[in-house]
C-alpha positions in Angstrom: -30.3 99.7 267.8 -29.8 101.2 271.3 -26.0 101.8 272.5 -25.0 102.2 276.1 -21.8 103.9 276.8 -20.9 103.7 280.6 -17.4 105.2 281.4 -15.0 106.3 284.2 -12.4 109.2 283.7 -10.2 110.4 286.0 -8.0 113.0 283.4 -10.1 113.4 280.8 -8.7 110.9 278.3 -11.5 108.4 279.0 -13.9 110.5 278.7 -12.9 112.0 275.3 -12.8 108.1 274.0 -16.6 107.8 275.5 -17.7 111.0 273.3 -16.2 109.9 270.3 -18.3 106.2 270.7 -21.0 109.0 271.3 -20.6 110.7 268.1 -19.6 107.3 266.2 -22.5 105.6 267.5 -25.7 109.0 266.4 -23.6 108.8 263.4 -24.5 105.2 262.3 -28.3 106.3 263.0 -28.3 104.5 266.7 -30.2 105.4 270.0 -27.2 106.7 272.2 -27.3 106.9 276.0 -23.7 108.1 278.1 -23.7 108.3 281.3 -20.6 107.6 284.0 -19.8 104.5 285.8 -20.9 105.6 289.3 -24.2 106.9 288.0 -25.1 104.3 285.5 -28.1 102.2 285.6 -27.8 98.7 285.2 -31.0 97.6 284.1 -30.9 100.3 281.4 -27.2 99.4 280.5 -28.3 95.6 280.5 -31.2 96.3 277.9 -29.2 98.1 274.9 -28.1 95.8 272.0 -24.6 96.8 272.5 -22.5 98.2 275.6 -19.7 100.2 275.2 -17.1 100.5 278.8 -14.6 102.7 279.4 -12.0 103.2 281.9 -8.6 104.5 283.0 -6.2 102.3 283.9 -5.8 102.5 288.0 -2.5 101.5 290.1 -1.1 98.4 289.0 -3.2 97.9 285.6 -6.4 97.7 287.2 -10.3 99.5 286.5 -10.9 102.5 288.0 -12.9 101.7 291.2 -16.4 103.1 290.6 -16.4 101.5 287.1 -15.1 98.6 288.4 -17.6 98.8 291.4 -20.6 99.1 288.1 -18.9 96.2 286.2 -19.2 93.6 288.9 -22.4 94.7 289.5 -23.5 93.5 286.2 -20.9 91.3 285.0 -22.7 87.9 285.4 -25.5 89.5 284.0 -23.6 90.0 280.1 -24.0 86.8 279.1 -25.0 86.6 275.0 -24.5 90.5 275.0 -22.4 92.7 272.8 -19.9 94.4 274.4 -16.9 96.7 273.6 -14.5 98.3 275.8 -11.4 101.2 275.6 -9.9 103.4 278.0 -6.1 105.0 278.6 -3.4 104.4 280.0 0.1 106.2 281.1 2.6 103.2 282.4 3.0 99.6 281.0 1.1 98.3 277.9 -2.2 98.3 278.5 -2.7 94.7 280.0 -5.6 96.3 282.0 -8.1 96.3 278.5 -6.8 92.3 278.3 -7.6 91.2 281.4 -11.1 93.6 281.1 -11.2 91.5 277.8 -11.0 88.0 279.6 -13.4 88.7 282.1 -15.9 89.8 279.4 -15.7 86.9 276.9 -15.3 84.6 280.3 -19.0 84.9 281.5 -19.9 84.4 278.3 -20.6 87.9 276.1 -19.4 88.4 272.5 -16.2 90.9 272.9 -17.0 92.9 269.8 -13.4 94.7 270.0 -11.7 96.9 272.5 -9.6 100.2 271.6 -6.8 101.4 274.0 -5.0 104.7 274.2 -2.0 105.9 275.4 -2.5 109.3 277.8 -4.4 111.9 275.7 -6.6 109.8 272.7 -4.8 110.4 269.0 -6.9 111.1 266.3 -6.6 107.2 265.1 -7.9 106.3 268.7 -10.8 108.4 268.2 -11.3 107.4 265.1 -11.3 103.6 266.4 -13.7 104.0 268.8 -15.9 105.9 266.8 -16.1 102.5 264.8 -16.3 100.5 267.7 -19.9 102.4 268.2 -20.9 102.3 264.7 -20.4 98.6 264.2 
């Protein structure tokens, strides 16, 4: 099973949730490829069995431009996929991962869970997203 983790980090936090999927993922005997948002390829992402996203939460709980810039891009292209998602977040509650959640499940792609973190990731956070991967 091939896993494609495609993430956007502006502080670090994102990024430490993408290489914990990494690790969770090559743990559970999986093909792993990581790469960031504004270098990702699309036709590669499009051809794993499951696609992991990540991204910060941007101005008024919104994705990051370049990964949002990358999701559009393939967006009406996820339909019957797998797909998980997780990122941070510093204000509010998050809402950013629910409507990220909406749009997913909306063109018609299984949500397979989505793990969000407040600032710096916690060790349960990790741990989540490590699952996330493995699944």
């Amino acid at each position: 099973m091939k896993v494609a983790i495609v993430y956007a980090s502006t502080t670090g936090n994102t990024e430490m949730l993408a290489n914990a999927a990494a690790e969770g993922a090559k743990a559970a005997g999986r093909e792993v490829s990581i790469t960031t948002a504004d270098s990702a390829d699309s036709a590669e992402t499009l051809s794993a069995d499951l696609i992991l996203l990540g991204s910060p939460a941007m101005g008024a709980e919104q994705l990051e431009d370049s990964m949002e810039t990358f999701f559009s891009g393939i967006e009406g292209s996820l339909n019957g996929k797998k797909v998980g998602l997780f990122g941070s977040y510093d204000w509010g509650d998050g809402q950013w991962i629910s409507d990220w959640s909406d749009r997913v499940s909306g063109v018609g792609a299984t949500l397979v869970g989505s793990v969000k973190a407040h600032l710096t990731p916690e060790d349960a956070d990790l741990e989540a997203v490590k699952k996330l991967a493995g699944e």
